[in-house]
C-alpha positions as CSV (number, residue, x, y, z in Angstrom):
1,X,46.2,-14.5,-75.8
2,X,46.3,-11.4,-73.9
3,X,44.1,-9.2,-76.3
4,X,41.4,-12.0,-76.5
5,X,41.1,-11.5,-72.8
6,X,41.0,-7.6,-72.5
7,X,37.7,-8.4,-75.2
8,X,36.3,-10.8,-73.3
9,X,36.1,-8.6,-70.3
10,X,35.1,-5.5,-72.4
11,X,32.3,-7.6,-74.1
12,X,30.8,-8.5,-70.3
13,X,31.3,-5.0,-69.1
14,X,28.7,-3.9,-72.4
15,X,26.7,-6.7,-70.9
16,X,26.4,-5.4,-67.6
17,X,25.7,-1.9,-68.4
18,X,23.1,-2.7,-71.0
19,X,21.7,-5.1,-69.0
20,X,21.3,-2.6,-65.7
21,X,19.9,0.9,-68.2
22,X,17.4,-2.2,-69.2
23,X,16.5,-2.9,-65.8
24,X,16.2,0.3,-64.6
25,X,13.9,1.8,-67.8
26,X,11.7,-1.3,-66.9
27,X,11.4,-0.2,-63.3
28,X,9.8,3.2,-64.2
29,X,7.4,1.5,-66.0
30,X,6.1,-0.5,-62.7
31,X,5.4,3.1,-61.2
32,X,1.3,3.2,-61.0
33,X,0.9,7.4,-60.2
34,X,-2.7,7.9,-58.0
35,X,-5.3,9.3,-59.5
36,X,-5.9,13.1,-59.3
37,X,-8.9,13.9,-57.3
38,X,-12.3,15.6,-59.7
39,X,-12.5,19.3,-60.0
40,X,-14.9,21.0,-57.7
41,X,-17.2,19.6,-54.9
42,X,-19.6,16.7,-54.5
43,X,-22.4,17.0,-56.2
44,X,-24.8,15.0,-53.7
45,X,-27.1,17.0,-51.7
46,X,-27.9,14.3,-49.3
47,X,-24.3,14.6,-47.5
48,X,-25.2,18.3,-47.3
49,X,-28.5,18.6,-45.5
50,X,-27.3,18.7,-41.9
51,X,-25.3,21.8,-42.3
52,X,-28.0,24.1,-44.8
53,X,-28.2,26.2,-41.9
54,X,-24.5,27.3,-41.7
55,X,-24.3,31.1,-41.8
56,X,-20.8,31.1,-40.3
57,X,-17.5,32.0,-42.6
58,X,-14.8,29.4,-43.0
59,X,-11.9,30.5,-40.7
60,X,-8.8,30.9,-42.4
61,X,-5.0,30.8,-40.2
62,X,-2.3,31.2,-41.8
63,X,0.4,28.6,-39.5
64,X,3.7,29.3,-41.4
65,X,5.4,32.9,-39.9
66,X,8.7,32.9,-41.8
67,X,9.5,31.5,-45.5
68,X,12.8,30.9,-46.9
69,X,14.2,32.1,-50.2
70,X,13.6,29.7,-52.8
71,X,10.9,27.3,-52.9
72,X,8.2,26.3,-49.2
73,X,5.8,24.8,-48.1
74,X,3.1,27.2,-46.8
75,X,1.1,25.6,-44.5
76,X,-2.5,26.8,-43.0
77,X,-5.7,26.0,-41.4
78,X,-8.9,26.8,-42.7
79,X,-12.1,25.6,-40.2
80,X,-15.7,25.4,-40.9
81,X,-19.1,23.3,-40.5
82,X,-19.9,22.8,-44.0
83,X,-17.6,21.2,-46.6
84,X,-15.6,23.9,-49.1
85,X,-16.6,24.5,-52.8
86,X,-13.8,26.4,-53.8
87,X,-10.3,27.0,-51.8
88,X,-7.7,29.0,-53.5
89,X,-4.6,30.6,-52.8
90,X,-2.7,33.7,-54.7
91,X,1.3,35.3,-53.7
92,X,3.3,37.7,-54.8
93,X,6.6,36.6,-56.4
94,X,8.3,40.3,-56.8
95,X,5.6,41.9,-59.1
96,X,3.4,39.1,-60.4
97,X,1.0,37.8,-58.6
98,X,0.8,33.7,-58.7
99,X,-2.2,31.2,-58.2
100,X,-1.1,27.9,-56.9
101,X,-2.5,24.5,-55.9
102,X,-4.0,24.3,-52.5
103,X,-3.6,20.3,-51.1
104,X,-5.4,19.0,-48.2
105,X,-3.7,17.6,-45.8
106,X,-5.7,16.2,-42.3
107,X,-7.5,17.8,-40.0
108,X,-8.8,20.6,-42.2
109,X,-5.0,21.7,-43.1
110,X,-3.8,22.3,-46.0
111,X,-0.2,23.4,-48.1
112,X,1.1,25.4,-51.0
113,X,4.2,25.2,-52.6
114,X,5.4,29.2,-52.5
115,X,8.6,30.1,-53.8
116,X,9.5,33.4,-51.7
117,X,11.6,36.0,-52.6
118,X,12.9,38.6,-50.0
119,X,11.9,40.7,-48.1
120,X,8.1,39.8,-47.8
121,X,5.6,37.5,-49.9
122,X,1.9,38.4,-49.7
123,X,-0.5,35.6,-49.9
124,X,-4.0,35.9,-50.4
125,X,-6.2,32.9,-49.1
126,X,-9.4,32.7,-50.3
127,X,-12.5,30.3,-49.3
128,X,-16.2,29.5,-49.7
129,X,-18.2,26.5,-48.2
130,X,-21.5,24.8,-50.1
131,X,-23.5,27.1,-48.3
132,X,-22.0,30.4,-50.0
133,X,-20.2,31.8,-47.5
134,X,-17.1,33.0,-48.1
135,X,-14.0,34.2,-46.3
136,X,-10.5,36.2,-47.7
137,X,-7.3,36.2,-45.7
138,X,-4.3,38.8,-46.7
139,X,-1.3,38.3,-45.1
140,X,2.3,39.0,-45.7
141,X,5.1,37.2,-44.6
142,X,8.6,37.7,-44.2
143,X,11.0,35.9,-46.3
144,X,14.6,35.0,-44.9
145,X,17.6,35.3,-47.1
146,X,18.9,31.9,-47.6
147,X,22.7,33.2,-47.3
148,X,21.9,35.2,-43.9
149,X,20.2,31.5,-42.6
150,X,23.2,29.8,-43.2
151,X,25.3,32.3,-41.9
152,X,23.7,32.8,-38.7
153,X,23.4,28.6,-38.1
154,X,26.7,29.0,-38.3
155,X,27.6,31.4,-36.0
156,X,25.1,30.7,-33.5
157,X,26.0,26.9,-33.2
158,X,26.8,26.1,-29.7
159,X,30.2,24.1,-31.2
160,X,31.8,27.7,-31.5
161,X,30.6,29.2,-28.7
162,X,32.5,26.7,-26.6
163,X,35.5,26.6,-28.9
164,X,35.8,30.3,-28.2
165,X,35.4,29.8,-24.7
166,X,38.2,27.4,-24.3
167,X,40.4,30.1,-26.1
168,X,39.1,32.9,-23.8
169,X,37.4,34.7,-26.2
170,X,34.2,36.6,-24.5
171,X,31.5,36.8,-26.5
């Protein structure tokens, strides 16, 4: 009687895992991904006539100062009149040189994934608006060690500070 009962509740257990892997391999399924924007710029001169006379360069800022070992977010400004026809961005991962995907964000920001290795990354922004004009920022920037990071958010956390105080330790 006792064995008929350990089977019973080993029978519902296989029930209840199969049944969950089911329901969670049907639940990717419902994920609808957005659709990637088209290569390149619009193609409609009509948007475009207000700004034919746009001699200036697109003006590039780099906003991030200090990367992290491992994989960022690099994140800039690039400003102009006219809408861009090509934005690119190129860094330095030891000795190769890397193109990456640049995303626009608002406001005429934009962000890179950058994986940094110490000491410096150089990255290389490049632009050009529908009128032609074009614009090239170099720019290195110092990558922390991720060991030293944690380390010194350690050591610098006010917790200690007044632990060690309390002690009379002097800093």
């Amino acid at each position: 009687m006792l064995e008929n009962y350990y089977i019973i509740i080993a029978f519902c257990i296989c029930i209840y895992l199969l049944a969950f892997i089911y329901n969670a391999r049907s639940a990717y399924a419902q994920w609808i991904l957005q659709p990637l924007p088209l290569p390149g710029p619009p193609t409609q001169d009509c948007c475009y006539s207000n700004v034919k006379n746009d001699t200036t360069p697109p003006k590039i800022t780099i906003t991030s100062n200090l990367l992290y070992e491992g994989n960022n977010v690099l994140k800039l400004k690039i400003e102009d009149e006219s809408p861009l026809k090509i934005r690119g961005i190129n860094f330095t991962q030891g000795n190769k040189s890397i193109e990456t995907y640049l995303a626009k964000e608002q406001n005429q920001e934009y962000i890179a994934l950058v994986k940094a290795i110490p000491p410096f990354t150089e990255v290389q922004v490049k632009a050009v608006d529908v009128n032609d004009n074009a614009a090239r920022v170099v720019q290195q920037i110092k990558v922390e060690n991720w060991f030293d990071m944690v380390m010194s958010s350690i050591t610098n956390n006010p917790f200690w500070k007044n632990a060690a105080s309390l002690f009379g330790v002097k800093n």
